[in-house]
Each structure stands twice: as structure tokens, then as C-alpha cells.
TORKOL-4160 file (C-alpha; in steps of 0.2 Angstrom, whole numbers, padded with zeros to 4 digits, m for minus):
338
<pt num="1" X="m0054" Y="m0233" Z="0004"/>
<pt num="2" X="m0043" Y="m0217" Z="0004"/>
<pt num="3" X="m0033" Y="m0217" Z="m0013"/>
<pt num="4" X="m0014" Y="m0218" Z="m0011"/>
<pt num="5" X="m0002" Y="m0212" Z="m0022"/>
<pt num="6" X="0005" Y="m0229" Z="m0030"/>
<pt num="7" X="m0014" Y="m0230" Z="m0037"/>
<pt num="8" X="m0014" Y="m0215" Z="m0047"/>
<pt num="9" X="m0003" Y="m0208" Z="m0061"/>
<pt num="10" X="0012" Y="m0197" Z="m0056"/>
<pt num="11" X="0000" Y="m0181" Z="m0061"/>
<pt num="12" X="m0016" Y="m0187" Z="m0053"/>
<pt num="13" X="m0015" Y="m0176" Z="m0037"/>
<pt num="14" X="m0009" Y="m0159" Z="m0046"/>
<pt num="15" X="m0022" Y="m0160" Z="m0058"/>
<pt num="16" X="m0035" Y="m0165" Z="m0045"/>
<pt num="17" X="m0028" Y="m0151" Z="m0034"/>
<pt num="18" X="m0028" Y="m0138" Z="m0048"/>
<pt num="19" X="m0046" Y="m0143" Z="m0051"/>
<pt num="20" X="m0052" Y="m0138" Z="m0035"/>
<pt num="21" X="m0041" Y="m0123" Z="m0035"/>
<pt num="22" X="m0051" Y="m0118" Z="m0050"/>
<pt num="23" X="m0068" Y="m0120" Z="m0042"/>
<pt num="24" X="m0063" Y="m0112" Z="m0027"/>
<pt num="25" X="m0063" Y="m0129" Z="m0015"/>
<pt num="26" X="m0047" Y="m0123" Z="m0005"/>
<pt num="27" X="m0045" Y="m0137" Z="0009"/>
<pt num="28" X="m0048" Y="m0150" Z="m0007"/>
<pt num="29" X="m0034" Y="m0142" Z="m0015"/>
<pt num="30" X="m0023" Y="m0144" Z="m0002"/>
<pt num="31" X="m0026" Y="m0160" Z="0004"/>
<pt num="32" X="m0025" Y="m0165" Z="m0015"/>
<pt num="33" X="m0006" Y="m0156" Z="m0015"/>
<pt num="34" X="m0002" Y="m0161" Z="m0001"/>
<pt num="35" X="m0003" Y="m0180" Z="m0009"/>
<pt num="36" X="0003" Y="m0171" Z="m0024"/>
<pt num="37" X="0020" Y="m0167" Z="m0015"/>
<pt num="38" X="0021" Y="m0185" Z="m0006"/>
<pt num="39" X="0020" Y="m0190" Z="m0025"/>
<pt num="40" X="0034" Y="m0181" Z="m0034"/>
<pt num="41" X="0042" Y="m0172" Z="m0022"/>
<pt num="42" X="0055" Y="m0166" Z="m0031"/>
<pt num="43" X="0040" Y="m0156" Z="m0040"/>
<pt num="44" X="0044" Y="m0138" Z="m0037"/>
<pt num="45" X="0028" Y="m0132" Z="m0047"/>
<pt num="46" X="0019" Y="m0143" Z="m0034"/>
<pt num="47" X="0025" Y="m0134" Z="m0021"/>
<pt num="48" X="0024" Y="m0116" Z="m0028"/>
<pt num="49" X="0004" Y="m0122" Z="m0032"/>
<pt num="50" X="0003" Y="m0128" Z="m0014"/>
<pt num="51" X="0010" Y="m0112" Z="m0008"/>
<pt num="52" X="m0004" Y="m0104" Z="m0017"/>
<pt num="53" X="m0018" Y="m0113" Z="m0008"/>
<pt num="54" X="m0013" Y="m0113" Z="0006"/>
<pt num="55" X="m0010" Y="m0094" Z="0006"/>
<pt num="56" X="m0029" Y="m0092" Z="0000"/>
<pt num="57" X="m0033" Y="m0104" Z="0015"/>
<pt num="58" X="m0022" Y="m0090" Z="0026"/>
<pt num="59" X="m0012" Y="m0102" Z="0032"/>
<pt num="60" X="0002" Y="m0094" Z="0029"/>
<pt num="61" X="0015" Y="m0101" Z="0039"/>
<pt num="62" X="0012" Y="m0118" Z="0027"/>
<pt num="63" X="0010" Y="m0107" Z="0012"/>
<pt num="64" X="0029" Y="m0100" Z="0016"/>
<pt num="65" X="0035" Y="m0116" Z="0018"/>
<pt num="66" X="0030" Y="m0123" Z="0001"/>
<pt num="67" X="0037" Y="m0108" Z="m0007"/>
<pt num="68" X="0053" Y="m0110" Z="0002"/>
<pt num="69" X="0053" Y="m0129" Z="m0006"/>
<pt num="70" X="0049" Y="m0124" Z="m0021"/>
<pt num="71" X="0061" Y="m0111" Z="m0023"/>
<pt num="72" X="0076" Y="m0123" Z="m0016"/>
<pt num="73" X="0071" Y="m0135" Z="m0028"/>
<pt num="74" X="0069" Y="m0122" Z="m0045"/>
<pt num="75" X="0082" Y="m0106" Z="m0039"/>
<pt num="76" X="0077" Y="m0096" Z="m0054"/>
<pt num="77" X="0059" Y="m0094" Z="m0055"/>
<pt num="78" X="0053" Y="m0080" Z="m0052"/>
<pt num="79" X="0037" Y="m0081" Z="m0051"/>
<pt num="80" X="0038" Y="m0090" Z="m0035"/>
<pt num="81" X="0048" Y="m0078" Z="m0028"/>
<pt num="82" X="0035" Y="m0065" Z="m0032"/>
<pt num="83" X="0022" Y="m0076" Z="m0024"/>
<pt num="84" X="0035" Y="m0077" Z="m0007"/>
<pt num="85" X="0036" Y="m0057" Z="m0008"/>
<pt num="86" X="0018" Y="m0054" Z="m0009"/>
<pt num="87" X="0017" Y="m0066" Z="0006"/>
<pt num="88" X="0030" Y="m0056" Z="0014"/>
<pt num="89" X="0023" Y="m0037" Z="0013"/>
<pt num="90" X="0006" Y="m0044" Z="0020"/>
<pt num="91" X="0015" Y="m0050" Z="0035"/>
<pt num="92" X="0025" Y="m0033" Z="0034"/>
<pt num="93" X="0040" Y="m0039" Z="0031"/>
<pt num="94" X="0043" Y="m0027" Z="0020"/>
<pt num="95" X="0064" Y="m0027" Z="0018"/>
<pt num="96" X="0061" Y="m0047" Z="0016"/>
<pt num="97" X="0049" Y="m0042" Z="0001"/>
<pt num="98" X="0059" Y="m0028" Z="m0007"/>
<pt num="99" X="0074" Y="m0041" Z="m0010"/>
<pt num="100" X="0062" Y="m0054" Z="m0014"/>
<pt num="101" X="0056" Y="m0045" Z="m0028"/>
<pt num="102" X="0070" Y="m0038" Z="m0034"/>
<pt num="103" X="0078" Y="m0057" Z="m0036"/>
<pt num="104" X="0062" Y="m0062" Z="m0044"/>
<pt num="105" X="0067" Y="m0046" Z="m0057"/>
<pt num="106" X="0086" Y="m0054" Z="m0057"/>
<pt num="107" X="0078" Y="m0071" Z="m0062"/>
<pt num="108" X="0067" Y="m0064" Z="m0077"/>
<pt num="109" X="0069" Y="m0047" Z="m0080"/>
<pt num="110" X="0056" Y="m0047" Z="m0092"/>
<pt num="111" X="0040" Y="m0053" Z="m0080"/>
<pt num="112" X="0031" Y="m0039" Z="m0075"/>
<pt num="113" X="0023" Y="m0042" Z="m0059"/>
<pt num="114" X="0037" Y="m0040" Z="m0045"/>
<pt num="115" X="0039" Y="m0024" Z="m0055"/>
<pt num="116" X="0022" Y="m0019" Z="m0051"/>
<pt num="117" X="0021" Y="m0026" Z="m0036"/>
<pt num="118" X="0037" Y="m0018" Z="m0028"/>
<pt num="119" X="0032" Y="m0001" Z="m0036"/>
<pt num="120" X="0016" Y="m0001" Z="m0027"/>
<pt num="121" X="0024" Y="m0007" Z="m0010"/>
<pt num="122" X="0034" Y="0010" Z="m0010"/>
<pt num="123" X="0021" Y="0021" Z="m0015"/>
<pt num="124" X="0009" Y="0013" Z="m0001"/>
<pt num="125" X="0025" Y="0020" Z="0009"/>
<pt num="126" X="0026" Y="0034" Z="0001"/>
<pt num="127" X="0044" Y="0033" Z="m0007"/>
<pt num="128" X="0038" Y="0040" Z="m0024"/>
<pt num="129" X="0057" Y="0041" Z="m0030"/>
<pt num="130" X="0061" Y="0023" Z="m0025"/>
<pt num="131" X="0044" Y="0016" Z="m0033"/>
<pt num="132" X="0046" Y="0027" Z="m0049"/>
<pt num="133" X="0062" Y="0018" Z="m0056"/>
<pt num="134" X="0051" Y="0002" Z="m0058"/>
<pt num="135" X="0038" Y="0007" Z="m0066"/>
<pt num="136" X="0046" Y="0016" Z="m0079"/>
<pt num="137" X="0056" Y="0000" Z="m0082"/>
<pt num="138" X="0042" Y="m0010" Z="m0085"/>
<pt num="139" X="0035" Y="0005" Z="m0099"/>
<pt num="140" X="0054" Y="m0001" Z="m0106"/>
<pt num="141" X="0049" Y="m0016" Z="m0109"/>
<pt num="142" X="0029" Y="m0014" Z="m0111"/>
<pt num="143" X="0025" Y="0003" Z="m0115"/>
<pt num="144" X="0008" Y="m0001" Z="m0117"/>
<pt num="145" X="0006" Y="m0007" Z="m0100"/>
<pt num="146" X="m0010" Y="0003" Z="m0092"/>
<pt num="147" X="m0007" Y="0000" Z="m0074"/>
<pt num="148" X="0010" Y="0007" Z="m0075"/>
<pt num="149" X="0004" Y="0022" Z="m0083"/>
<pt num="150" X="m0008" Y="0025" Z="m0071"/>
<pt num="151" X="0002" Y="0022" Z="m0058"/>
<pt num="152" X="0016" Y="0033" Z="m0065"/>
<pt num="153" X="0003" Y="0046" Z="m0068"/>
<pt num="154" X="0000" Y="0045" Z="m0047"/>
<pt num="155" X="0016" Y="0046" Z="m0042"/>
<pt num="156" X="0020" Y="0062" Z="m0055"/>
<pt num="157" X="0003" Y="0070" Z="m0050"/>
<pt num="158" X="0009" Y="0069" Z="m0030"/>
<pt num="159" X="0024" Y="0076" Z="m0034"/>
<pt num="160" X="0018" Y="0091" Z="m0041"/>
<pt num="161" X="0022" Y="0087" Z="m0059"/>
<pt num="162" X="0003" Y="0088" Z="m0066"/>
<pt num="163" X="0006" Y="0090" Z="m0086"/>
<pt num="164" X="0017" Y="0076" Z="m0085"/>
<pt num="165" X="0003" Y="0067" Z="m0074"/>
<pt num="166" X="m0011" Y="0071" Z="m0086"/>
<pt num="167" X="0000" Y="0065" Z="m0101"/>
<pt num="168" X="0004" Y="0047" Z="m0091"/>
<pt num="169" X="m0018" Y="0047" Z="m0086"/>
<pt num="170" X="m0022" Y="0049" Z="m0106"/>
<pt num="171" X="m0010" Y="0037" Z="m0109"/>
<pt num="172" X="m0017" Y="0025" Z="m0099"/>
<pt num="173" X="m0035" Y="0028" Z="m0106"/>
<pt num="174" X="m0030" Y="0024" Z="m0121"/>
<pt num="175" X="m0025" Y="0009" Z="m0119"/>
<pt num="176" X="m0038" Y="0004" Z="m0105"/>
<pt num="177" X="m0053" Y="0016" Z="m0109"/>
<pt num="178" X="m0066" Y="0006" Z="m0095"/>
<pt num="179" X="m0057" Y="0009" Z="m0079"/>
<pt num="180" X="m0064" Y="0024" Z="m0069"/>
<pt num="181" X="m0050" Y="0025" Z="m0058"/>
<pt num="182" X="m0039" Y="0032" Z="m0069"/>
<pt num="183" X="m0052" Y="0044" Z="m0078"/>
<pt num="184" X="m0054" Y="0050" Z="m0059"/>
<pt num="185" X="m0035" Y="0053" Z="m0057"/>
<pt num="186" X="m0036" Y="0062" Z="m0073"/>
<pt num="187" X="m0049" Y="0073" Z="m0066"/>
<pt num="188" X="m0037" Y="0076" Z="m0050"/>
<pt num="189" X="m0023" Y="0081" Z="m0060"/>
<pt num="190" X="m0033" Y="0092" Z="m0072"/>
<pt num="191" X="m0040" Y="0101" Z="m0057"/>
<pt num="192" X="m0022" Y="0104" Z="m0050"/>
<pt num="193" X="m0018" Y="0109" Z="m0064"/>
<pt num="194" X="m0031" Y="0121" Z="m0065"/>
<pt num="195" X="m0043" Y="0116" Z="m0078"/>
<pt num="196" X="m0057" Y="0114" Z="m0072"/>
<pt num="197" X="m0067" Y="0112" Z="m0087"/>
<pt num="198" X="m0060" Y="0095" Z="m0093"/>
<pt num="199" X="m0057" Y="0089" Z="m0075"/>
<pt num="200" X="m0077" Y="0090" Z="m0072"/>
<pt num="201" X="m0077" Y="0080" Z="m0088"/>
<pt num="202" X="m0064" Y="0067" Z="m0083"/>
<pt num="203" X="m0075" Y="0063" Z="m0067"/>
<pt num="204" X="m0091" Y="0062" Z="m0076"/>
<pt num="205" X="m0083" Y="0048" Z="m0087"/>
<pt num="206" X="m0077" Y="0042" Z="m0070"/>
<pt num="207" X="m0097" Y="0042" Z="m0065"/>
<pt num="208" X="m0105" Y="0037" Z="m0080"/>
<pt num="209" X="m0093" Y="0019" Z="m0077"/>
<pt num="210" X="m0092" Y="0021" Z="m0058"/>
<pt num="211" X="m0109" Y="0029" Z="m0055"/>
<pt num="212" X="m0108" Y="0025" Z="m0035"/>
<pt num="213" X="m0091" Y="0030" Z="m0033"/>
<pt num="214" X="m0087" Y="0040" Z="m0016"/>
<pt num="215" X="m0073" Y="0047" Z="m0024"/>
<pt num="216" X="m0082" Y="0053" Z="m0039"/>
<pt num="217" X="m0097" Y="0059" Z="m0034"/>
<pt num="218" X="m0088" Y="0070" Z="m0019"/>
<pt num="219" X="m0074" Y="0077" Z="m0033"/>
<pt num="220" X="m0087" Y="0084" Z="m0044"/>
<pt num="221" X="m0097" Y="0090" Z="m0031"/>
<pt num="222" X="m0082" Y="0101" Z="m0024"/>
<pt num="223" X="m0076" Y="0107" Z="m0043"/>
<pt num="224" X="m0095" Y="0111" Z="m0048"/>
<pt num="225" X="m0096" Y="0122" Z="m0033"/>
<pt num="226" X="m0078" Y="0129" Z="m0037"/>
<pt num="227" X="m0086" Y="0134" Z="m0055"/>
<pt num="228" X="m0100" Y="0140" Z="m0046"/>
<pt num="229" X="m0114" Y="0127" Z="m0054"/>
<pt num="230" X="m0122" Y="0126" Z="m0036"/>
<pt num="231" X="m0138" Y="0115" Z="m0042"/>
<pt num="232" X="m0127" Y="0103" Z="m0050"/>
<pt num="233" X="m0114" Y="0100" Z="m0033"/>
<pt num="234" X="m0128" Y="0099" Z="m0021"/>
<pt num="235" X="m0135" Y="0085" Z="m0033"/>
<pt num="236" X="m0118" Y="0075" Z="m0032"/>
<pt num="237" X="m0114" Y="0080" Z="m0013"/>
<pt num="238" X="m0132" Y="0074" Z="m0006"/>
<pt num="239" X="m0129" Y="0057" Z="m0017"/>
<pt num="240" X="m0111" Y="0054" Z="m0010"/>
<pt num="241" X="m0120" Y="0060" Z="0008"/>
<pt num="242" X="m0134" Y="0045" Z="0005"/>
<pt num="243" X="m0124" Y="0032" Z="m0001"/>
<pt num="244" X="m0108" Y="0036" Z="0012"/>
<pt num="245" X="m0116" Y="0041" Z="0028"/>
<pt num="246" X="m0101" Y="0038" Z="0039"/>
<pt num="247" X="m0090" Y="0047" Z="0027"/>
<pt num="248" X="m0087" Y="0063" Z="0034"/>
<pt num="249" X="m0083" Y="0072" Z="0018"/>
<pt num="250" X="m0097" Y="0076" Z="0009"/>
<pt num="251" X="m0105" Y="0082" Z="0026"/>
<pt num="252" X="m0090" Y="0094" Z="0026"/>
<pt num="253" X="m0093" Y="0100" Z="0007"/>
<pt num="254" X="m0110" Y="0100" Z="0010"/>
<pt num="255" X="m0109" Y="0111" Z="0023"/>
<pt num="256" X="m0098" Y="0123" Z="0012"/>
<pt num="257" X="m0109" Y="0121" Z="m0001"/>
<pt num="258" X="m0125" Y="0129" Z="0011"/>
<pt num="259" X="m0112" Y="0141" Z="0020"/>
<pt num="260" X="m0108" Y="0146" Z="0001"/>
<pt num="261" X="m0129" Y="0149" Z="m0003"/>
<pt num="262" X="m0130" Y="0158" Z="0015"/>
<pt num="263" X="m0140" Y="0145" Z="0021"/>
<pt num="264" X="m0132" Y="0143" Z="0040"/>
<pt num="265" X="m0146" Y="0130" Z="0044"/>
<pt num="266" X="m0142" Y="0118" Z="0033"/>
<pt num="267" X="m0123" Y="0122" Z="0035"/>
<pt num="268" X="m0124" Y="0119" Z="0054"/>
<pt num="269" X="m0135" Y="0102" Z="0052"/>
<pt num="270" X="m0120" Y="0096" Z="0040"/>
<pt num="271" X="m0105" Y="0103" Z="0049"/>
<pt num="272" X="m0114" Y="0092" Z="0066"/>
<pt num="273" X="m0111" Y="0076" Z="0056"/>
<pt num="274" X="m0094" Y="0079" Z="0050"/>
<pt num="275" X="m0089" Y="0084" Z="0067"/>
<pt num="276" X="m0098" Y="0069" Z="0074"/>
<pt num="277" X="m0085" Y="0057" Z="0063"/>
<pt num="278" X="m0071" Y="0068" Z="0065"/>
<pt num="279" X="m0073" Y="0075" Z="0084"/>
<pt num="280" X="m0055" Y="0083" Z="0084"/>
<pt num="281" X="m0056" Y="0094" Z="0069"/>
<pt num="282" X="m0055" Y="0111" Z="0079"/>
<pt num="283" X="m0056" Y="0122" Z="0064"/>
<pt num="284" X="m0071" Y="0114" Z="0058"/>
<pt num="285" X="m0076" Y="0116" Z="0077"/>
<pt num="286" X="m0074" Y="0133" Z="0077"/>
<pt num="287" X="m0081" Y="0134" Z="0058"/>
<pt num="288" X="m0097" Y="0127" Z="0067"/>
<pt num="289" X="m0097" Y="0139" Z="0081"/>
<pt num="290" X="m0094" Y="0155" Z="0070"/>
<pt num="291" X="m0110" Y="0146" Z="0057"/>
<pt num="292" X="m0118" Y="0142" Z="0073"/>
<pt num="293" X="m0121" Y="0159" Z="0078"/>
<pt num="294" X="m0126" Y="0167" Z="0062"/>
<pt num="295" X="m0140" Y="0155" Z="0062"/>
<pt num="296" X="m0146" Y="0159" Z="0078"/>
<pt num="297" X="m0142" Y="0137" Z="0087"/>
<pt num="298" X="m0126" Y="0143" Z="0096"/>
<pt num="299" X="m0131" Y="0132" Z="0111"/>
<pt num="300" X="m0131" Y="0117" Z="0098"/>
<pt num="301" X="m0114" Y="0117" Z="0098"/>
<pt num="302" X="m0109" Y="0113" Z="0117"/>
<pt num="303" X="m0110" Y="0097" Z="0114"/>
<pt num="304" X="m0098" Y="0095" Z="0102"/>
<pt num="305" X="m0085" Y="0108" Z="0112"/>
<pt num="306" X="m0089" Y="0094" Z="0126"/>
<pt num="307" X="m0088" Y="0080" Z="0116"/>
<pt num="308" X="m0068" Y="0088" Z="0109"/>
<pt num="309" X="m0064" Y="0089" Z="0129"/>
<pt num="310" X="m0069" Y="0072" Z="0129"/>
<pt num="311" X="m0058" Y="0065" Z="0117"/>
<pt num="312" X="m0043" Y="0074" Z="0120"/>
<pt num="313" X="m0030" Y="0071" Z="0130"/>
<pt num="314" X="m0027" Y="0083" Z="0147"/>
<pt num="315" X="m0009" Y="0088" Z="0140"/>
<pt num="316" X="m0019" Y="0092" Z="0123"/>
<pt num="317" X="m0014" Y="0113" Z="0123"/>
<pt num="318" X="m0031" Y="0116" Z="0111"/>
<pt num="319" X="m0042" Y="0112" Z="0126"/>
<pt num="320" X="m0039" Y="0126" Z="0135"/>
<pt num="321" X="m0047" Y="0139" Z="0117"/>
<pt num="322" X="m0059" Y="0127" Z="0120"/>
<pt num="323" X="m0063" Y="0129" Z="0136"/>
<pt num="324" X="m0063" Y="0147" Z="0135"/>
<pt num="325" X="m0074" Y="0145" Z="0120"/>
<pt num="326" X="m0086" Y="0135" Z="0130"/>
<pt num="327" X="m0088" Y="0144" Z="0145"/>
<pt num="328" X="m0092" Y="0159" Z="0131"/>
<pt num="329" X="m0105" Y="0147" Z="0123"/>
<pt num="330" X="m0114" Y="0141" Z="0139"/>
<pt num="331" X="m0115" Y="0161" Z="0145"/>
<pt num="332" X="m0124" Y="0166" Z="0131"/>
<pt num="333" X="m0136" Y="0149" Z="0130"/>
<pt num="334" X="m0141" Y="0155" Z="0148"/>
<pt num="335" X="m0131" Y="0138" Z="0156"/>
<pt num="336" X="m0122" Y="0138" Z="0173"/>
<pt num="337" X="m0104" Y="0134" Z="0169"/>
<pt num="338" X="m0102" Y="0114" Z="0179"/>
């Protein structure tokens, strides 16, 4: 017999709902909050927890509903409003979630998530200044808060204002030494800023926490050829190659690398797989073609001049170069133009 809610205390529901929330059994949580709400309807933590499962369960028609109730029923908390924005900007409704989060801020100024949240909605845009002015709030009121220090440090280093970036990275570190993400950053902002030294060290950390990292592995790869310790990038470049096959930028650095070491060969065989991922890169084309000939494979290239054709559209005004350049290419390898 299927319980009802007169048999069981007022709580029963909620706490069997937040149960299976807590072991991961969505549908069990919301059938269990759902009874929850029939219960004590006038319950808007009830709601606000429904909204929750059933945004997990990407229902999220039924998850904006709940928060909608449970907002009517408790005006001020803002943590349900930060849920509702969160929901919001996944749908991409992001003016919806911009004043969601800022009334979530106008209930309790002093809860950090819409801050976060709204501040990474903007730099996902790119409007740096708009997502700056949050996170230097929330250093106001939590100057220790590591997240906002790296994502300062972000928006600072993008903006061409490296010392400043580096200052915000170290920051960050030493409050949260065991993220690798912001050692990496670091290492970004040292290099534009010119020190190569301690950025090659800020991406080892990166490695020696991270050691798979595409990112990682393909920074110090780039800066260890840059410094001219050619042993040691090839060693980090043919790693991210292995691990990332479809990425087509260590192909592309490995291909500098070899061009670097005057080995055309390898340069070719490299620059062929980056152009296979990125077909429309003409001056990468055209890096191939002029690597191409120096290692005596010109007529391995067509096929990528083809393949450009290809994938271009006719109005395209680059097809004509390469047209020209193919017709070049196909004279030399002996081929009747078609």
C-alpha cells in the first residue's frame, strides 16, 4: 500500500527526499518531494530542494517551477534565487539571470555564489569590465577567497595588466596551493610578461599536480622551445600529441619545433595533421607548402589545397591564391591540371 501523507510525520517526505538526493537516486527524490510539497505546501525549502532534483533530473521546466514557488513563498532568499539564475544562463536566458543574481545579492549581500556566478557569466561573454566589479566585491568581504583571485588574475592577465595578474595568481596559491589551474594561469601571465624562467616553473607545478594536462604539457613545450631546451619540448609536445590526437595544437608546435631543428620531414608529417583538424588555416597551408618543398613531398600537399577548395565557400576570395597555388603544385608533381 503506497504511503500517504497523513501516515507520516510533517518531515517524513523531505528527509526521505534529501536521502535519496544524497545517494544520488533522483527520480526517488522527487517523487519523495513531490509528496513533500503535497504535505506542507506552504514549505518554500521544500520547494527550493524540489527545484534542485529536478533540475539534476534536467527537467527543467519542473525545476523553474518549484523555484518560482519557492521564491513566492520566502522573497528574500537568496539562494534560491541563485539556483533560478544558474537555471536561467543554462537556458541562455542570460538578461533573466544577470537580474536574478543581482537580486540574490540585494537579498544577502554577503553570500558569495551569485557573485561568483554572475562574474563568470560575463567573462564567459567576454565583458571583463562588467565581471570585474564582482569579484573584487567578494575579495571585500572574503579577501581570502581563491577563486576570486584566480579569476581576477584572468580577467587582469586578458587585459594586458600582467604584474597585476601574477600578484592575484600568487595570491590565490597561497591560499589554495593544489589547484593546477591557477599555477597554469600563473605561467601565462609570467610568459606575457616576459619571464620565462619562473613561468616554465609555474607550469611544471601545473604538471607535477596535473601531469596529463593539454594545457600544461603544450605551454611548456612552446616556452622550452622559446628558451631553446629543444630535448625537453619535443618530450612535452609528443606527450600532449599522444594523449590529445585530435588536438590540433601540439601538431602545430611540433611541427615548429622540427621546422626549428631543420627537420622538414617530420615538420610536414606534423603540419598534415594539424591541417587535417583545422582544413581552413591558409597560413599554415601555405607554411606546409613552402616546408613541403624543402623536403622534397611537394605533391603531398595537393590534397590538402583540394581538401581547403573543398570546404570553402565559392564567394571565399582565398580560393582563388589557392587555386593558382595548386595549379603550380600539380605542374611540378607531373599532374594534368582536372
Amino acid at each position: 500500500m503506497a504511503d500517504s501523507p497523513d501516515k507520516h510525520g510533517k518531515d517524513h517526505f523531505f528527509e526521505l527526499g534529501i536521502r535519496h538526493l544524497a545517494a544520488g537516486n533522483i527520480q526517488d527524490a522527487i517523487e519523495a518531494l513531490r509528496k513533500a510539497a503535497e504535505t506542507d505546501p506552504e514549505n518554500a525549502r521544500v520547494f527550493s530542494t524540489l527545484g534542485i532534483a529536478c533540475e539534476l533530473a534536467r527537467d527543467y521546466e519542473q525545476a523553474r517551477r518549484a523555484y518560482d514557488r519557492a521564491i513566492e513563498l520566502d522573497p528574500g532568499n537568496a539562494a534560491t534565487k541563485n539556483n533560478l539564475a544558474e537555471l536561467a544562463r543554462r537556458q541562455g536566458n542570460r538578461n533573466t539571470a544577470a537580474l536574478l543574481y543581482d537580486s540574490a545579492i540585494a537579498s544577502d549581500p554577503l553570500f558569495i555564489e551569485p557573485y561568483l556566478n554572475i562574474a563568470r557569466m560575463f567573462m564567459d561573454l567576454q565583458s571583463f569590465a562588467m565581471a570585474e566589479p564582482y569579484l573584487r566585491k567578494i575579495l571585500e568581504i572574503e579577501p581570502d577567497n581563491a577563486e576570486a583571485l584566480n579569476l581576477l588574475g584572468v580577467i587582469t592577465s586578458v587585459t594586458a595588466r600582467n604584474e597585476e595578474a601574477v600578484g592575484h595568481f600568487q595570491e590565490a596559491i597561497r591560499r589554495d596551493a593544489n589547484q593546477a589551474s591557477v599555477y597554469s594561469n600563473l605561467g601565462a601571465a609570467l610568459r606575457n610578461a616576459g619571464d620565462m624562467k619562473r613561468a616554465i616553473l609555474a607550469f611544471e607545478k601545473a604538471g607535477e599536480l596535473s601531469p596529463n594536462s593539454l594545457s600544461v604539457m603544450n605551454n611548456l613545450g612552446v616556452l622550452y622551445r622559446e628558451t631553446g631546451d629543444l630535448e625537453r619540448a619535443e618530450y612535452f609536445l609528443r606527450r600532449a600529441a599522444e594523449f590529445y590526437p585530435e588536438n590540433p595544437f601540439p601538431h602545430f608546435n611540433l611541427a615548429e619545433l622540427y621546422i626549428t631543428r631543420d627537420e622538414y620531414e617530420a615538420a610536414v608529417d606534423h603540419l598534415k595533421r594539424y591541417l587535417a583538424i583545422v582544413p581552413l588555416d591558409l597560413d599554415s597551408l601555405f607554411k606546409l607548402s613552402g616546408i613541403a618543398r624543402l623536403a622534397d613531398r611537394l605533391g603531398d600537399v595537393t590534397g590538402e589545397m583540394e581538401s581547403f577548395l573543398r570546404e570553402t565557400p565559392p564567394q571565399d576570395p582565398r580560393r582563388e591564391i589557392v587555386r593558382q597555388w595548386l595549379k603550380r603544385a600539380r605542374s611540378k608533381s607531373g599532374r594534368a591540371e582536372r
